[in-house]
N, C-alpha and C positions, 0 to 999 in steps of 0.2 A: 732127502737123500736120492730119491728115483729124479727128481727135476736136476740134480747136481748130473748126477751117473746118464742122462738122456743128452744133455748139454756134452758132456765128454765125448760122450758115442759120436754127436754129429761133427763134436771139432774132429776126431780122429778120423772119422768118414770122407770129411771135403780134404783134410790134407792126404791121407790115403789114397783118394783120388784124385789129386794132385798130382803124388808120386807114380803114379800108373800114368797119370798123361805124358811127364819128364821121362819116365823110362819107354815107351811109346808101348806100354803093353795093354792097351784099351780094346783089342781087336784079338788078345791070346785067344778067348774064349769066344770064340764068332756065333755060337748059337748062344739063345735066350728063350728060358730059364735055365738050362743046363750046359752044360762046360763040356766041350768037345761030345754030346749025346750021351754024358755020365753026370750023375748027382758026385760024386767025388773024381773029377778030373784026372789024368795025368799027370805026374809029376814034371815039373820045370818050373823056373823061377819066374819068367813073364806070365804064365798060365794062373801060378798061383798067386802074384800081384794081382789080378785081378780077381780071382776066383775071391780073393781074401775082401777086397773091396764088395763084394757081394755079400759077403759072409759078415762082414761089418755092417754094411747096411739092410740085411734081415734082422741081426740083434737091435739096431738104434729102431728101426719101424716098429719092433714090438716093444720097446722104450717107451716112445716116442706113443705107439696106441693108450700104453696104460697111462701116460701120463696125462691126457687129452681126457681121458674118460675120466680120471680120479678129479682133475680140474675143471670139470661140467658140470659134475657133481657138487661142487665147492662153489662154485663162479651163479651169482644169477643175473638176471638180464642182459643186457648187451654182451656183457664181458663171456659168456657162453660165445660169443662167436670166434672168439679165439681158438680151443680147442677146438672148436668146428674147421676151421680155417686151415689148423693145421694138420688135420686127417686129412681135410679135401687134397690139400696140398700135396701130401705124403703119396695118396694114390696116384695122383699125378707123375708123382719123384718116380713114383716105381714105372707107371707105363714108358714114360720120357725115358727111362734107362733102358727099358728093354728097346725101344727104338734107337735110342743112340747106336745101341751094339751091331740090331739089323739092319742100321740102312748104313754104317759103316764109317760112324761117328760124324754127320755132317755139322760144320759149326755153327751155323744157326741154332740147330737144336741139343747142341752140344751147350753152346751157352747157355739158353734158356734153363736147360738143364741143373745150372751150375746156379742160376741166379735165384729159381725155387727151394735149391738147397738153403743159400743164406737166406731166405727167409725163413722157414722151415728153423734154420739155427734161430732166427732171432724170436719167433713167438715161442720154441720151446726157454729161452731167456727170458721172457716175459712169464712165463707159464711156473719156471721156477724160480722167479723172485718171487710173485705174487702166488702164495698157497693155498688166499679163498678162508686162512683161519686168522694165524698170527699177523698177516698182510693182505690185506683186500685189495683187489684188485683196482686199478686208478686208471686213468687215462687222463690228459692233456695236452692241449692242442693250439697252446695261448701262451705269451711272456714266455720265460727261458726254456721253458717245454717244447715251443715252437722253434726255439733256435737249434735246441739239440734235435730237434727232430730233422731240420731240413741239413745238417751236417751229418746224419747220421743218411739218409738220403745221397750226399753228395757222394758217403765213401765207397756205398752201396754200388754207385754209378759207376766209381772209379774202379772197383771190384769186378764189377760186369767188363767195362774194358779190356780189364787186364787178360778176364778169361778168352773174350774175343780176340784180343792179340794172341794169345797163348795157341785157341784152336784153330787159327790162321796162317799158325805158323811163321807168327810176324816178328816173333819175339829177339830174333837177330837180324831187322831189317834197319835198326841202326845198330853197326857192331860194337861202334865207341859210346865213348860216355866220360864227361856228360854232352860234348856233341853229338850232332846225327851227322853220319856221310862226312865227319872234319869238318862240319860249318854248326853253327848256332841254332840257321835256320837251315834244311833241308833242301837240295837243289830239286829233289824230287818231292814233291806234293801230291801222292796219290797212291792208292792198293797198301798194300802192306804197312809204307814208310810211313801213310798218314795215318795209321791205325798208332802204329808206335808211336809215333810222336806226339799224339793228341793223346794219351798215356801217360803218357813223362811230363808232358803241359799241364794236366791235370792232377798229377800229383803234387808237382810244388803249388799250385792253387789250393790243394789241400794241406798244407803245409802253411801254406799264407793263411787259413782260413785258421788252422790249428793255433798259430799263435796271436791272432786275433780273438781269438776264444778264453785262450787262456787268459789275454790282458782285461778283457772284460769280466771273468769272474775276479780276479787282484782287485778289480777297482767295484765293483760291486760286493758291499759286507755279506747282503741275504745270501752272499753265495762260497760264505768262508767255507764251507762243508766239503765244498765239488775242487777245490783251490787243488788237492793232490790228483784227483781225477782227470784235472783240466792237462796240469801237469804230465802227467801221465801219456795222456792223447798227444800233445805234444812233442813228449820224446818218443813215441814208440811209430811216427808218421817222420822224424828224422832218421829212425832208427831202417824203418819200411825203406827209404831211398837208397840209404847206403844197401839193403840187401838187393835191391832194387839194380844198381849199379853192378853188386855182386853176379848176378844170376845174367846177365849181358857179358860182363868182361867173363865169366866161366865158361862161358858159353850155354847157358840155356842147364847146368847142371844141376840133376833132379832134386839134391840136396838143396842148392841154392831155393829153386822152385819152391818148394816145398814149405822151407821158412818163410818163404815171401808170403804167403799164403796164410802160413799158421798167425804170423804178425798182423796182416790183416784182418783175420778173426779176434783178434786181442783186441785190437782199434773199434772195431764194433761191438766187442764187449764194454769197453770203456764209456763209450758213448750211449751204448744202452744203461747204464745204469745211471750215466748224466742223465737220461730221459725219468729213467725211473723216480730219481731225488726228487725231480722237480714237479712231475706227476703228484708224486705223495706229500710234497709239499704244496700244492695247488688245492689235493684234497683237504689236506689239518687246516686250511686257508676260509674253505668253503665248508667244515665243520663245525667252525667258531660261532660261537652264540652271539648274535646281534645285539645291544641296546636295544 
């Protein structure tokens, strides 16, 4: 229950913070730790978009601490550096916030910002499938562990992008779609355009990747299990483009955003638990009694 309800807090935290980027109200509260020089701000609606994105991510931290603790407890050897990983992480998430706000959201550290949280999301994922009792903790790193690993890597990538575009301001620097500029290829090749469009490139590559994934679990039986999950990742990365398209032809509309975002956290849950199958299927692998 605390690893389901930690995982929640941080999905609602990155798209929360989403919506505070699409409404541009990152900067309502320009001091840090406190909001306008008060522990309870002033009332208005950009103020409290973000005051609430703080207030969100003080509940998921102290989530997020007890769940670190109860799974070190549980976890021994290597797999202890997980909960480790993600406290270190967490303080991190917190200094990286309070900089973002002082120095006036720059996107470098805006991003980075943004890419500690999906990690941050994905070991508290690992943390609450694996509970250390009924499910021991596994790791794999070989055979189809290896492939969802390096796909779950690529969306991650793609992810990072997107938020660089995002805090670049690049996000209508193609306003069509699914051309850029009315051409295919971009007349302009550099600053903004390339950001976008190396973007949208790599998103059909993950798409092309997605359904090469799924054709290989259909034709591999050991992997009848993952066949809906494969599935899954498949449509919800055709699903990602169309909102994709959405959030461009809207113009950048925080709602659009926002969904683009929460669908990308779906796509890395999906893949994380591709990782997980295979992990725990790697270990019942390497449990079996020898002749």
């Amino acid at each position: 229950m605390l690893g389901r309800a930690t995982v929640g807090l941080l999905f609602l935290l990155l798209v929360w913070g989403n919506l505070v980027a699409g409404l541009k109200a990152g900067l309502a509260c320009p001091d840090w730790p406190l909001c306008h020089g008060k522990v309870l701000p002033p009332f208005r609606w950009d103020i409290y978009m973000e005051f609430g994105h703080r207030v969100i991510a003080a509940v998921a931290s102290i989530f997020l601490a007890a769940l670190a603790v109860r799974r070190y407890r549980k976890y021994e050897g290597s797999a202890r550096a997980v909960p480790v990983l993600a406290i270190v992480l967490l303080l991190a998430e917190i200094g990286m916030g309070g900089a973002v706000v002082l120095l006036g959201t720059p996107v470098r550290l805006t991003t980075v910002h943004f890419m500690a949280g999906l990690l941050v999301f994905l070991l508290a994922f690992y943390m609450m499938t694996f509970d250390g009792k009924r499910e021991r903790p596994a790791f794999a790193f070989s055979g189809p562990a290896a492939l969802y690993l390096s796909v779950v890597a690529l969306v991650f990538s793609q992810s990072a992008l997107g938020a660089y575009v995002r805090h670049l301001d690049a996000g209508l620097a193609c306003p069509d779609f699914p051309a850029c500029l009315g051409k295919w290829i971009p007349p302009l090749f550099a600053g903004p355009v390339l950001a976008h469009f190396s973007h949208r490139t790599l998103g059909y590559s993950v798409l092309l990747t997605a359904a090469m994934l799924y054709l290989f679990v259909r034709q591999d039986t050991r992997q009848r299990r993952n066949r809906p999950l494969a599935l899954s990742f498949l449509v919800l990365v055709a699903v990602q483009i169309g909102v994709g398209a959405l959030v461009v032809l809207s113009g950048l509309h925080f709602l659009a955003t926002g969904l683009h975002l929460a669908v990308a956290l779906g796509i890395l849950s999906v893949l994380a638990r591709l990782w997980v199958n295979a992990a725990n299927a790697k270990g019942s692998e390497l449990s079996l009694p020898r002749n």
